[in-house]
py3Dmol code that shows the C-alpha trace and the ligand (Angstrom):
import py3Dmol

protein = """\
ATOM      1  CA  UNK A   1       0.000   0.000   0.000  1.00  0.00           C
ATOM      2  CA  UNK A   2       1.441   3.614  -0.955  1.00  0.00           C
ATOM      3  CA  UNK A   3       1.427   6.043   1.830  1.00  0.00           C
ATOM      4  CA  UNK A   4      -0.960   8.196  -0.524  1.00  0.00           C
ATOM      5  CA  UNK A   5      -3.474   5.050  -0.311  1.00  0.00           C
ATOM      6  CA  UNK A   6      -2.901   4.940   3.170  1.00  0.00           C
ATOM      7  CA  UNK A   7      -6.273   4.904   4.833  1.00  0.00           C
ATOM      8  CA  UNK A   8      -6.708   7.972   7.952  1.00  0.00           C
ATOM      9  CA  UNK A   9      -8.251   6.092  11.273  1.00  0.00           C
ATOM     10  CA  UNK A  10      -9.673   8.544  14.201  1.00  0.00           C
ATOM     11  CA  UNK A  11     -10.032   6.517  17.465  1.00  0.00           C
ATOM     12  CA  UNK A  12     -11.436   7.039  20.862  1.00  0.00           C
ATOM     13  CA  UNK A  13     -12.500   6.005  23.707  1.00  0.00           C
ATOM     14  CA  UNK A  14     -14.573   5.960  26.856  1.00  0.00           C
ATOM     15  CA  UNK A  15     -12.061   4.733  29.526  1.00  0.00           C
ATOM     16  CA  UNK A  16      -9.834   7.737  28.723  1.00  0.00           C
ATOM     17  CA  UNK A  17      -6.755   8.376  26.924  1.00  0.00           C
ATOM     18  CA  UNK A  18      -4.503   6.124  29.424  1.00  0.00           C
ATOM     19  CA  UNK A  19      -6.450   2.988  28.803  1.00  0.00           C
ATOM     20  CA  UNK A  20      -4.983   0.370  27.717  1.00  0.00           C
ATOM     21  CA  UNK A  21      -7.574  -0.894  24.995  1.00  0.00           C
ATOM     22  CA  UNK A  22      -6.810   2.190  23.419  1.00  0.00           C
ATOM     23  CA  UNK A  23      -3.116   1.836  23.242  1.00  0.00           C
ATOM     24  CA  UNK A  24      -3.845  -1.625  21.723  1.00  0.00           C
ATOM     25  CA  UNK A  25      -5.929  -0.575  19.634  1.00  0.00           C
ATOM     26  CA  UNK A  26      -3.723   2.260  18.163  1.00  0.00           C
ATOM     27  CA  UNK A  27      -0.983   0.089  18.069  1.00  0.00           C
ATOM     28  CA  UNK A  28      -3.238  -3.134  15.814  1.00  0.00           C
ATOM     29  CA  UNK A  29      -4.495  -0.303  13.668  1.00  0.00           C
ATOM     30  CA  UNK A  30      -0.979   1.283  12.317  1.00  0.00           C
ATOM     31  CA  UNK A  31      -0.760  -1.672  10.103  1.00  0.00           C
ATOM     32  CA  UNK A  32      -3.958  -0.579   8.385  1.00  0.00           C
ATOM     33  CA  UNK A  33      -3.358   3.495   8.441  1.00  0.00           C
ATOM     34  CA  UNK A  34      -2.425   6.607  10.010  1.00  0.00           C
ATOM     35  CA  UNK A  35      -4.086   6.605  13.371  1.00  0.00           C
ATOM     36  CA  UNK A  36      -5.052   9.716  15.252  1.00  0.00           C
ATOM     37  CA  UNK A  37      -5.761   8.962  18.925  1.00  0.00           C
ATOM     38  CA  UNK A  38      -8.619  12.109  20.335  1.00  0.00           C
ATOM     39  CA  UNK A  39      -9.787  10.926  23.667  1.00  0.00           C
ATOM     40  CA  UNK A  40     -11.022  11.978  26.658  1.00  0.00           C
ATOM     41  CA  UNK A  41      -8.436  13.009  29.388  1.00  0.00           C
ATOM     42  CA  UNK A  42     -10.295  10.769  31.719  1.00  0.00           C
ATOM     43  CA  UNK A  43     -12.605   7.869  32.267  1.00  0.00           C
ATOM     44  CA  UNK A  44     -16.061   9.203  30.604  1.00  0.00           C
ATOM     45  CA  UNK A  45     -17.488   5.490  30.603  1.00  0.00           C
ATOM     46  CA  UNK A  46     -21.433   5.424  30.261  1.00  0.00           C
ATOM     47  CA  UNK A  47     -22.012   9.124  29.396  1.00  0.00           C
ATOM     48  CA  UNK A  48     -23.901   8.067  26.296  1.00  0.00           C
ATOM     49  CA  UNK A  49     -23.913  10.581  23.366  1.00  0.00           C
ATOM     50  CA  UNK A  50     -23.278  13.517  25.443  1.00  0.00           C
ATOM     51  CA  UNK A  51     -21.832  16.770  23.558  1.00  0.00           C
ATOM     52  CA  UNK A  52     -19.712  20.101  25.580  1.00  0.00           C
ATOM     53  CA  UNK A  53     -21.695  22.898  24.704  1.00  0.00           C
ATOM     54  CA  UNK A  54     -21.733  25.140  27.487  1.00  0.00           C
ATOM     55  CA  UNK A  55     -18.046  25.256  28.267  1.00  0.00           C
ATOM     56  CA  UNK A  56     -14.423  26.013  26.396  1.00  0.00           C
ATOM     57  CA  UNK A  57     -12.616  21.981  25.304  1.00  0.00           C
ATOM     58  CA  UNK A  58      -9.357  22.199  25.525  1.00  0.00           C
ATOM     59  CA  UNK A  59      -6.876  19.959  24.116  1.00  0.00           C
ATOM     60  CA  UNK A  60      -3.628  18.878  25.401  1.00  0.00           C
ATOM     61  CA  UNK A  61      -0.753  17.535  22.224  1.00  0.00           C
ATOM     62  CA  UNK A  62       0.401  14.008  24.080  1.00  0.00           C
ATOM     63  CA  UNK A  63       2.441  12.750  20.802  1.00  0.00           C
ATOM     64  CA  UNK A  64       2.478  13.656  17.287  1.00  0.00           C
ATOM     65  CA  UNK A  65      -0.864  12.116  16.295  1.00  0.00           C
ATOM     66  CA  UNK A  66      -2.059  11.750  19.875  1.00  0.00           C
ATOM     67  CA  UNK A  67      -4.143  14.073  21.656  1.00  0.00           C
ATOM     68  CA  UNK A  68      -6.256  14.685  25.301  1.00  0.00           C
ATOM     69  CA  UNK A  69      -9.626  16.272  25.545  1.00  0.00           C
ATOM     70  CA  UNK A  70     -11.547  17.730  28.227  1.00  0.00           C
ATOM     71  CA  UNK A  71     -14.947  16.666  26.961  1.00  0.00           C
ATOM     72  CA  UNK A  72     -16.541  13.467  25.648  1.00  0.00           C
ATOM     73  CA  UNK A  73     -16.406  10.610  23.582  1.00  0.00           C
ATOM     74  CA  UNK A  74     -18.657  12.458  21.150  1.00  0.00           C
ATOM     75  CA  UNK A  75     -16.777  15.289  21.673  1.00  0.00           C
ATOM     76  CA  UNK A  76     -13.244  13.705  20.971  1.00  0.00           C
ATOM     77  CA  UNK A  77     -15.044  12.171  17.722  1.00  0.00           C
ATOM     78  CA  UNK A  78     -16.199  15.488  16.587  1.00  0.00           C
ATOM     79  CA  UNK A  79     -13.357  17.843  17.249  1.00  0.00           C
ATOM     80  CA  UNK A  80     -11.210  14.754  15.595  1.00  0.00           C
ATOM     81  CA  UNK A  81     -13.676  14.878  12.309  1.00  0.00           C
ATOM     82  CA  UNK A  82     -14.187  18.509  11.949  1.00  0.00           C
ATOM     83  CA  UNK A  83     -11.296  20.346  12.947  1.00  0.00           C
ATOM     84  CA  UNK A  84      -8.586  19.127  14.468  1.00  0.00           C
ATOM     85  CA  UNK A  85      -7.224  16.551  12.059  1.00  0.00           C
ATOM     86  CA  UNK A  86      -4.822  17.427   9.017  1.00  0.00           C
ATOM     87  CA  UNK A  87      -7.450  15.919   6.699  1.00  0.00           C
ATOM     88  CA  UNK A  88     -10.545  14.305   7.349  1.00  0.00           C
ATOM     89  CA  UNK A  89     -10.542  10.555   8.701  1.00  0.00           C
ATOM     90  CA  UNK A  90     -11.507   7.335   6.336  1.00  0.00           C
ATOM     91  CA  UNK A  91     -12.990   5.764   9.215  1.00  0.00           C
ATOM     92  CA  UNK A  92     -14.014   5.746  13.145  1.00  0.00           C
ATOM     93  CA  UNK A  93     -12.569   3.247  15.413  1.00  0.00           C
ATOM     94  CA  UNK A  94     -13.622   3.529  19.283  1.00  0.00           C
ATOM     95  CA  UNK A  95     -12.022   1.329  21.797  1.00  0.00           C
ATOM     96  CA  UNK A  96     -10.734  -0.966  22.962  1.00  0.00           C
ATOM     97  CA  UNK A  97     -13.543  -0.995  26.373  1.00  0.00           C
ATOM     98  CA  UNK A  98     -12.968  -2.590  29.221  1.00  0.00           C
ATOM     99  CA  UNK A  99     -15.800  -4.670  29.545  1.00  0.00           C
ATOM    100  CA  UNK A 100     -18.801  -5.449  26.923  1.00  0.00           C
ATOM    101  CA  UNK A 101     -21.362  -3.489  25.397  1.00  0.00           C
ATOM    102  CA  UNK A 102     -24.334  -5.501  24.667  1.00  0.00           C
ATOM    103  CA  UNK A 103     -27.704  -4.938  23.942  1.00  0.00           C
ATOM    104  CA  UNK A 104     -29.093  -1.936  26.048  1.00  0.00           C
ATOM    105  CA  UNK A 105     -25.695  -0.854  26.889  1.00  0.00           C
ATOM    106  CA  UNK A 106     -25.253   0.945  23.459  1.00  0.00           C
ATOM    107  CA  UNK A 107     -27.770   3.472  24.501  1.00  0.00           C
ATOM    108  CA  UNK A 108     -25.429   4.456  27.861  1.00  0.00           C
ATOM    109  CA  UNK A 109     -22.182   3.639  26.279  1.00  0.00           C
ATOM    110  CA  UNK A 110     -20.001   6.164  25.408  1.00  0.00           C
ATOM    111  CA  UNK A 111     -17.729   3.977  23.238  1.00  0.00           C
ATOM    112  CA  UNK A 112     -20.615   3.057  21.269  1.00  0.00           C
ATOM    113  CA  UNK A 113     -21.458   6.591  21.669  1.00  0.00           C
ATOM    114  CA  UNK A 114     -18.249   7.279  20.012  1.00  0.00           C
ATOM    115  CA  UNK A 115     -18.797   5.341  17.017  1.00  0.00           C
ATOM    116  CA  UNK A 116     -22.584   6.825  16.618  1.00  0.00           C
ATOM    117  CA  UNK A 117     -21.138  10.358  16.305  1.00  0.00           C
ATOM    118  CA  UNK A 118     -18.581   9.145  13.535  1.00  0.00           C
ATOM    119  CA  UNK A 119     -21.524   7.516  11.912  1.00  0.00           C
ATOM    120  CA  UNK A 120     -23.420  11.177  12.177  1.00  0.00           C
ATOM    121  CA  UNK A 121     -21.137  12.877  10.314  1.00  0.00           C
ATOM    122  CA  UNK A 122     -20.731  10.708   7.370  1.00  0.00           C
ATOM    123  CA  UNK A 123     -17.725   7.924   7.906  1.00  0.00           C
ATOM    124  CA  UNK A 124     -17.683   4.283   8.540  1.00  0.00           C
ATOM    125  CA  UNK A 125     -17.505   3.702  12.470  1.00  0.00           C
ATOM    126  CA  UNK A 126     -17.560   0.674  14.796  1.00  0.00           C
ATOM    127  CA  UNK A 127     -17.293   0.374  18.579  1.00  0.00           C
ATOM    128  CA  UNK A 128     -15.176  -2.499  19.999  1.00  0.00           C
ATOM    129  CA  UNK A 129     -15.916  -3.909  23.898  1.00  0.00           C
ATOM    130  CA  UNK A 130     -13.486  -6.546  25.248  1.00  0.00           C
ATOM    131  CA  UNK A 131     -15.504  -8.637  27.620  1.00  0.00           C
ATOM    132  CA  UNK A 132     -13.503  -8.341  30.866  1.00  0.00           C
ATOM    133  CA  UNK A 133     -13.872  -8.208  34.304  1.00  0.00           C
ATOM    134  CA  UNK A 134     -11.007  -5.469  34.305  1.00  0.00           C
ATOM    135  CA  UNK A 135      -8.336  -3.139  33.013  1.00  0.00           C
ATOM    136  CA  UNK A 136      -5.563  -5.323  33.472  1.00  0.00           C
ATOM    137  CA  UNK A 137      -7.021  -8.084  30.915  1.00  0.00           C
ATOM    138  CA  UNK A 138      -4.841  -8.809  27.128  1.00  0.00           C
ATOM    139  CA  UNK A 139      -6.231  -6.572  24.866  1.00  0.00           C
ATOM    140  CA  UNK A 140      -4.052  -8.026  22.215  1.00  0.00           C
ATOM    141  CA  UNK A 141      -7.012 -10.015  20.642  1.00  0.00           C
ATOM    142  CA  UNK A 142      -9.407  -7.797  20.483  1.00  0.00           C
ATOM    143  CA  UNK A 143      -7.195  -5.336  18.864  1.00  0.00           C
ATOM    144  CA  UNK A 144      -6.136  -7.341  16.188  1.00  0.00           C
ATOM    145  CA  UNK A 145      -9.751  -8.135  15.407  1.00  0.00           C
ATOM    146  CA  UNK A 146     -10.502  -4.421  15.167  1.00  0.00           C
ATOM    147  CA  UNK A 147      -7.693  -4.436  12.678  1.00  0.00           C
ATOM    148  CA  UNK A 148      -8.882  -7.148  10.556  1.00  0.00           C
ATOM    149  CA  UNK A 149     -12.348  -5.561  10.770  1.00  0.00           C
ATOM    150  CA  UNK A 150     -11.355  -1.839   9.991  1.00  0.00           C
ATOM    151  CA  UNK A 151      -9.614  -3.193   6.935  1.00  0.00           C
ATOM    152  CA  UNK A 152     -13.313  -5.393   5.725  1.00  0.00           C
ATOM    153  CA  UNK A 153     -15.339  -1.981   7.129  1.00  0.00           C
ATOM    154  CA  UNK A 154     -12.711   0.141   4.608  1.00  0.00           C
ATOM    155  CA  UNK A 155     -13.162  -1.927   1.763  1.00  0.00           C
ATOM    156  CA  UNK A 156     -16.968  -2.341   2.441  1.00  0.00           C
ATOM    157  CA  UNK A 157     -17.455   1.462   2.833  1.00  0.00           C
ATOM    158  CA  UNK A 158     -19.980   1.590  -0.127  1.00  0.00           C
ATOM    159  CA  UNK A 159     -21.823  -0.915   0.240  1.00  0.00           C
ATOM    160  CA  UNK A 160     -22.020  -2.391   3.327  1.00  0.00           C
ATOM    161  CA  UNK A 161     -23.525  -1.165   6.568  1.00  0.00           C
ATOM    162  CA  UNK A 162     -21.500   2.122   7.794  1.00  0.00           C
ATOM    163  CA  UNK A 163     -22.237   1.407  11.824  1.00  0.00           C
ATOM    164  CA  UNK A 164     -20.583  -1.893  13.903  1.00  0.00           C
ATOM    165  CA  UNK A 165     -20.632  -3.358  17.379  1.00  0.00           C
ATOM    166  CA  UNK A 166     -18.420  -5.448  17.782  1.00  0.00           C
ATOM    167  CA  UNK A 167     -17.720  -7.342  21.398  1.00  0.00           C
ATOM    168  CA  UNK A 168     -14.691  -9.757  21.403  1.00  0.00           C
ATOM    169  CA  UNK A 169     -14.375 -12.641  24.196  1.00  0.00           C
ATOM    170  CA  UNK A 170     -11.476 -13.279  26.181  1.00  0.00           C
ATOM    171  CA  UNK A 171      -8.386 -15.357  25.277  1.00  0.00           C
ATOM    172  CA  UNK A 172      -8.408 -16.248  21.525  1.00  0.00           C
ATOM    173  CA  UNK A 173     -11.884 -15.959  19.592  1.00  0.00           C
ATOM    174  CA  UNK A 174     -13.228 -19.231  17.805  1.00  0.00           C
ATOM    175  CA  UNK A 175     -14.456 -16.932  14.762  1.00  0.00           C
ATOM    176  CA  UNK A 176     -16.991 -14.472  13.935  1.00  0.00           C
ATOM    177  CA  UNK A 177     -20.559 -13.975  14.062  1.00  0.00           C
ATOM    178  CA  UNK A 178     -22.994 -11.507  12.877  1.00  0.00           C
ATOM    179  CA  UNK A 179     -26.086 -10.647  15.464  1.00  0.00           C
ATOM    180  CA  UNK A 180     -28.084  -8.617  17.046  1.00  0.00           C
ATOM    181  CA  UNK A 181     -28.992  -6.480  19.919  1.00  0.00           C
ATOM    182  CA  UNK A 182     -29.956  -8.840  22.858  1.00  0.00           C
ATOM    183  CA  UNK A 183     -32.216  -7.554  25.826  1.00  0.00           C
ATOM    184  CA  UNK A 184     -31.091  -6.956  29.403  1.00  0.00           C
ATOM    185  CA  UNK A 185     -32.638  -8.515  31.902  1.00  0.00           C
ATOM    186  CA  UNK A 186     -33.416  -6.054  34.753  1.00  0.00           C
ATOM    187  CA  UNK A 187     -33.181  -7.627  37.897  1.00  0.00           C
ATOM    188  CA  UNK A 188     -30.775  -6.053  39.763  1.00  0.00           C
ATOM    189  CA  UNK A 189     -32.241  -3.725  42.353  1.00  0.00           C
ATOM    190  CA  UNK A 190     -29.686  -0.645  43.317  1.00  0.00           C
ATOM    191  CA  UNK A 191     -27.789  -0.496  45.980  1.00  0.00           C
ATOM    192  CA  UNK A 192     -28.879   1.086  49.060  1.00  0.00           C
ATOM    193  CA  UNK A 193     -26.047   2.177  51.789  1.00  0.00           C
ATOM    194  CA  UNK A 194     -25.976   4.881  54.463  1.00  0.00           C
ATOM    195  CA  UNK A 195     -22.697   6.879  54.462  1.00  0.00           C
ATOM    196  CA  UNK A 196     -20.713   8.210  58.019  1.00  0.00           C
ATOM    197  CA  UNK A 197     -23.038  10.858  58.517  1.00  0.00           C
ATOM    198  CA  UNK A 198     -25.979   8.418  58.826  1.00  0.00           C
ATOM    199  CA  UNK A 199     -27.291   9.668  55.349  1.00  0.00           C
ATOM    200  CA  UNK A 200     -28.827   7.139  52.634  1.00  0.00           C
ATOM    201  CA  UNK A 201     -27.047   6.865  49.150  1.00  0.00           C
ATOM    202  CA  UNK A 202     -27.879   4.933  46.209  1.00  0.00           C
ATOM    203  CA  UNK A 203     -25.280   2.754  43.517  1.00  0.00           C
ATOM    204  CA  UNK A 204     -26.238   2.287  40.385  1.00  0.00           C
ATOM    205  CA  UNK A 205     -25.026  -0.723  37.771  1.00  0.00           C
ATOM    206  CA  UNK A 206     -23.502  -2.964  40.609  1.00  0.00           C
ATOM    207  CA  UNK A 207     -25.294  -6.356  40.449  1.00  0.00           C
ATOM    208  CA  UNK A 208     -24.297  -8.954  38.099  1.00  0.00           C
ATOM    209  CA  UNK A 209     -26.333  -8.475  34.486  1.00  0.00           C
ATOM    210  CA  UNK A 210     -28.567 -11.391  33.518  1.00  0.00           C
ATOM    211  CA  UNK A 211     -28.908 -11.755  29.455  1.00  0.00           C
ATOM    212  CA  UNK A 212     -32.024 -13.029  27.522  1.00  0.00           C
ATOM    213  CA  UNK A 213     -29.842 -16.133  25.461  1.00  0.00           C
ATOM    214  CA  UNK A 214     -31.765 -15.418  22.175  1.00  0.00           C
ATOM    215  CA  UNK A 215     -29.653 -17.470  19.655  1.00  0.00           C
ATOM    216  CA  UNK A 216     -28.883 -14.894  17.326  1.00  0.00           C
ATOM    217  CA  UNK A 217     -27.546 -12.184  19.664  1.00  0.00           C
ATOM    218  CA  UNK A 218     -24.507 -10.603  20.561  1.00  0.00           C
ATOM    219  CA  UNK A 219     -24.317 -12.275  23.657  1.00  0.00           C
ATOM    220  CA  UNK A 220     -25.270 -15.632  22.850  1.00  0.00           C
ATOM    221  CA  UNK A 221     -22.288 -15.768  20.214  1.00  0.00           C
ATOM    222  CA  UNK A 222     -19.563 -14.111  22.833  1.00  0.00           C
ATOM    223  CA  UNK A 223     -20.886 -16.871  25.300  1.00  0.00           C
ATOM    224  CA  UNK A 224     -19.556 -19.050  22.965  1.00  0.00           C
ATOM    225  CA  UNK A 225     -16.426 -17.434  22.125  1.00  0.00           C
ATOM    226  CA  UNK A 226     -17.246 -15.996  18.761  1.00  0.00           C
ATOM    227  CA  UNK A 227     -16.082 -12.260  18.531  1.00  0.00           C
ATOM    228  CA  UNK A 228     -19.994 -10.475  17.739  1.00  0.00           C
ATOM    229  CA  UNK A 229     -20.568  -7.785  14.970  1.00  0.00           C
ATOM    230  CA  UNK A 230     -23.701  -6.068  15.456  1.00  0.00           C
ATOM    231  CA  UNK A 231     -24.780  -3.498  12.481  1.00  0.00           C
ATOM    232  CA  UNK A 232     -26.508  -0.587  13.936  1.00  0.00           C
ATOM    233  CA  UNK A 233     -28.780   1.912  12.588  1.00  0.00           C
ATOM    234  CA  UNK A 234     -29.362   5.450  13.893  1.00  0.00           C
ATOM    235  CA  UNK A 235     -32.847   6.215  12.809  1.00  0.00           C
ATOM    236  CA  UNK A 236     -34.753   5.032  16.213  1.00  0.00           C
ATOM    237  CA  UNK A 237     -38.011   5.363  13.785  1.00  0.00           C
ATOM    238  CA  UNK A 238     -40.879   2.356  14.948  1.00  0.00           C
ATOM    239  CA  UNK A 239     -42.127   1.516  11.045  1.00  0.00           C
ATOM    240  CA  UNK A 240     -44.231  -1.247  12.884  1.00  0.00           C
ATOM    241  CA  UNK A 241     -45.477   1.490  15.393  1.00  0.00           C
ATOM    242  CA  UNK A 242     -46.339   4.305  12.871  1.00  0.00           C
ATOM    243  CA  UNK A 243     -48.659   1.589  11.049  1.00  0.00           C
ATOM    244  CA  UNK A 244     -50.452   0.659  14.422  1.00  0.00           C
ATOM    245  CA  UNK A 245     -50.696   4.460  15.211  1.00  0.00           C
ATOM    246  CA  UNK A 246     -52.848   5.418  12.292  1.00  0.00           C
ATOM    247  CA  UNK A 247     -55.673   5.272  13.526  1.00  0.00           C
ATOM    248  CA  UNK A 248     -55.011   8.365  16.056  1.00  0.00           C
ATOM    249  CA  UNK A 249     -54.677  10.815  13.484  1.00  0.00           C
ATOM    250  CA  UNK A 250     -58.323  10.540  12.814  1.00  0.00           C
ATOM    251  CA  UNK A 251     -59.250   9.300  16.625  1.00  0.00           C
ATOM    252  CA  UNK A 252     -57.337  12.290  17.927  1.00  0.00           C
ATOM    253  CA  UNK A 253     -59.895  15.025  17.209  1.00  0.00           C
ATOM    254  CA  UNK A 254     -62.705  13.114  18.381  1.00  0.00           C
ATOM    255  CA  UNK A 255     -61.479  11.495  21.397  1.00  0.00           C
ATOM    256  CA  UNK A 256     -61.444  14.852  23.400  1.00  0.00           C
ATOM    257  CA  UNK A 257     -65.337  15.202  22.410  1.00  0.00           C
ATOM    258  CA  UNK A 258     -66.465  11.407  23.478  1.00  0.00           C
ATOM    259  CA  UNK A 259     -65.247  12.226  27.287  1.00  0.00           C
ATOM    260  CA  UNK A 260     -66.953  15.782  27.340  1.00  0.00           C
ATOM    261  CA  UNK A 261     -70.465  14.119  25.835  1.00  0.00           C
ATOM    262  CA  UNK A 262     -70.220  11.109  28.305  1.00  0.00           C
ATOM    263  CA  UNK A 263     -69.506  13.216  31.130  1.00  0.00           C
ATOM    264  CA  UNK A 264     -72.678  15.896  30.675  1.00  0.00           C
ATOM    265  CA  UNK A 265     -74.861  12.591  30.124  1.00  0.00           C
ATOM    266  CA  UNK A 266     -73.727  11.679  33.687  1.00  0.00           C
TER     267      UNK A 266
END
"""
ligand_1 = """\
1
MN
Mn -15.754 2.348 29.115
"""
view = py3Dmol.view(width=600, height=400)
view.addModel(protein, "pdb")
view.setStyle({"model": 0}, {"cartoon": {"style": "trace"}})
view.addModel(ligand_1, "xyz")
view.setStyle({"model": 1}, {"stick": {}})
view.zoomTo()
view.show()
């Protein structure tokens, strides 16, 4: 490959600019193209799609290509796609996360997040989750699957979907599957503690997360050991729910009526 052919990769992350999925990452992806690391200057996990707008980013220059923000994911993706960069990005790589992003997480996820905001603005994007229990697990795997994917999203770009989850087991993945969202099972309760001062407090997100097993999900195939790509689509549109609906626009005007006549007959 020329280094005029040479593809421009923007990545980010959620864990923060120290994290080590994102080194890996950055380091799997220079064999596909000239990575640019924007990411926030500290752990911004589960912010979701959050933008800055009501106070100054600044950016702090940690390497040549490598730079610290005091915002977002979404903002790190943005300031990456529309400004900072020498030229805009081929593609949107966010990563690596400590720990998965299945099914409902991609709505509180800030990798995923990430990837969404690439996807806004035009480029091919995916999000990659490492399923660990922490920091300290090999990212090695799951960054060389990134690679191998970046390259398929690159040469894909025009006609395949623009948008990826991807969640990679531990230790070395049996292969790949293509899936979908599953559902979280809500049956944690939060945590309730009182703190020295004798005052209640709550936690959030501490109890173990319980999976419906649908076959064809994301977390059915990491169970398994198959690395999971999950195209996404950003238009949250019900087509099912717009047909049941209907019947409103008509109902609408009348409804209001009906209660008013039934209550004077009372
Ligand atoms: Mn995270």
């Amino acid at each position: 490959m020329t280094a005029a052919k040479r593809p421009t990769i923007l990545i980010s992350n959620d864990d923060g600019v120290h994290a080590p999925g994102l080194t890996a990452l950055a380091e799997a992806l220079e064999a596909v193209g000239a990575v640019y690391v924007v990411a926030p200057d500290r752990e911004r996990s589960a912010v979701g799609h959050a933008l800055t707008l009501h106070r100054p980013l600044r950016v702090d220059r940690l390497g040549t290509r490598r730079f610290a923000v005091n915002g977002t994911p979404s903002d790190c993706v943005n300031l990456g796609i529309l400004g900072m960069l020498p030229k805009r990005p081929d593609v949107v790589v966010a990563g690596v996360n400590a720990g998965s992003n299945l099914g409902d997480d991609v709505t509180y996820s800030g990798t995923v997040s990430a990837a969404m905001e690439g996807s806004l603005l035009g480029l091919p994007a995916m999000a990659v989750s490492l399923i660990a229990p922490t920091r300290a697990a090999d990212y090695g795997p799951a960054a060389r699957a990134a690679a191998r994917l970046t390259r398929l999203l690159l040469r894909d770009r025009d006609h395949g979907p623009s948008l990826l989850n991807v969640n990679v087991p531990r230790g070395r993945p049996r292969g790949l599957k293509v899936t979908r969202l599953g559902r979280r099972v809500y049956s944690e309760k939060v945590i309730e503690r009182r703190d020295p001062r004798g005052d209640v407090y709550y936690w959030l997100g501490a109890g173990p997360a319980a999976w419906e097993a649908g076959e064809d999900t994301e977390f059915a195939a990491v169970h398994v050991g198959y690395v999971s790509v999950t195209p996404l689509g950003l238009d949250l549109t019900s087509y099912e729910g717009m047909r049941m609906l209907k019947g409103w626009e008509t109902e609408f005007g009348r409804a209001g009526e009906g209660h008013h006549g039934h209550a004077r007959r009372r």
